[in-house]
C-alpha positions, 0 to 999 in steps of 0.5 A: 500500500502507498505510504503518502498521498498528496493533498490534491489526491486526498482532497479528491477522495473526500470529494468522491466520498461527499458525492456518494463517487468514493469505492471505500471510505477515508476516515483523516486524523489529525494528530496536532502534537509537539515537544513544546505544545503537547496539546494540539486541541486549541490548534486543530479547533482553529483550522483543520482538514474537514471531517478530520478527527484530532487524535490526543497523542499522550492520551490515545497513542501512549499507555502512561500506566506502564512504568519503566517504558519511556515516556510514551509507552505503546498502547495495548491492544485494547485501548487502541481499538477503543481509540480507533473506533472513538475516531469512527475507523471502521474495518476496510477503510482507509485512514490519512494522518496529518499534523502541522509538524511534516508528520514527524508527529502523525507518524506515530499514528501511521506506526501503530494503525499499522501494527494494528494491522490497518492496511491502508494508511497513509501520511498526508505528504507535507502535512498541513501546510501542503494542504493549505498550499493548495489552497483547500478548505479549512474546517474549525471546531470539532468533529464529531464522527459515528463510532467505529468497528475497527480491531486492533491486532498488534504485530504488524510492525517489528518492534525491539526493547531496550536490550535487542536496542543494545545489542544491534550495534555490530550487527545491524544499524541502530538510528538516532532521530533525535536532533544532532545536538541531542544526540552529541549530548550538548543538550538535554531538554526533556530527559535525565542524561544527555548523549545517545545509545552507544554504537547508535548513529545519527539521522535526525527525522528533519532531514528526510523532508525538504523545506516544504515539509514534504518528504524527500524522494525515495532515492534521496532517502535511499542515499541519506540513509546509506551514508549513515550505514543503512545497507538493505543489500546487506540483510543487516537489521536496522531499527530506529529511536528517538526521545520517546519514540514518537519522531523514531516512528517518522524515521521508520516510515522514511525507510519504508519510502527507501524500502527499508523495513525498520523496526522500531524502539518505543521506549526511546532515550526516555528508557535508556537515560533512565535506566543507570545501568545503560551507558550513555555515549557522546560526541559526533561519532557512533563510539562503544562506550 
């Protein structure tokens, strides 16, 4: 299934769907959501795609009962079908993910409607702003749409835990996607030690999206991720981390373009940095220790 679409495609869809034209329906998400303003509730009420459903990161795509995880903890199962169907997501449609921030926060939607085993998803290419761009209509308030009947059944996306994050330095490739001044342990705003996974290397989810916030074309990406050791010839496993594993989903979804499957380590710095037993490295370069 493709992984992005336009906003010119996307407008279409909904356009087909308004006139009784559409083959399936298209349920759109907005997932409004940064490190600065975690509650996007005040943002998607001043101006959204219409019929979009703002989606509430921590609350909806986290589970913050489990301790020990991370900051954002994946959901289980259950709760993310309760999720799902509070959005109106029936089994069989397809469902578009946008934020305002080049997807880097609506990919953690994308990621887990895939886990979920949702067949269509797709990231709106350049987020909001694309659509804006384009010179498409904008909806405020809130959406209110009929439940659904979606089911979640996790496992359609790998995903590894803190000691396979460990370990997959040597022989695969471990991704940072944090900023690179996190990664070099020059700052720290959020979490308890500054620095990166050792053996970790550095490619920052920005830098898969051009100035307009699109994302890059999959050659590109192909090239971006070879240089930081990303070989799919090689049969080498790659997986990639974040803060808390929300742009590492973005980064995930990057090497999909690429054709790269990756998996994905939720719990992120904001696991590793807690844990005191782990070390912490620094610097530019990938080191052991």
């Amino acid at each position: 299934m493709p992984i992005l679409i336009t906003a010119d495609e996307l407008a279409a869809r909904l356009d087909a769907e308004r006139t009784g034209r559409a083959d399936t329906r298209t349920v759109v998400l907005d997932v409004r959501w940064s490190l600065a303003q975690p509650d996007g509730t005040d943002a998607y009420r001043a101006g959204h795609i219409p019929g979009a459903v703002y989606v509430d990161l921590d609350g909806e795509l986290a589970d913050h009962d489990a301790v020990g995880e991370g900051r954002h903890p994946l959901p289980t199962e259950a709760a993310f079908a309760r999720a799902m169907r509070r959005w109106g997501v029936r089994d069989g449609d397809t469902v578009v993910v946008t934020d305002d921030l080049g997807n880097q926060s609506a990919a953690r939607a994308w990621w887990l409607l895939r886990h979920a085993g949702v067949a269509d998803v797709r990231m709106l290419d350049g987020a909001l702003a694309a659509w804006r761009a384009a010179g498409l209509p904008l909806e405020t308030g809130d959406a209110s749409p009929e439940p659904g009947d979606a089911t979640a059944h996790f496992g359609g996306m790998p995903v590894i835990g803190i000691d396979e994050a460990a370990a997959l330095p040597g022989r695969g490739v471990l991704l940072d996607a944090r900023a690179v001044e996190r990664y070099r342990g020059e700052v720290e705003p959020i979490d308890p030690r500054a620095g990166h996974i050792p053996g970790a290397r550095s490619a920052p989810s920005g830098g898969s999206l051009d100035a307009s916030g699109r994302f890059l074309p999959a050659e590109a990406l192909r090239e971006r991720f070879a240089a930081v050791g990303v070989v799919p010839e090689s049969g080498a496993p790659v997986a990639a981390y974040c803060g808390s594993g929300v742009t590492a989903a973005h980064a995930v979804a990057a090497l999909a373009i690429a054709g790269v499957d990756a998996a994905l380590y939720p719990g992120s710095w904001s696991q590793w940095s807690n844990d005191e037993t782990r070390p912490a490295a620094t610097g530019d370069e990938p080191s052991a220790d």
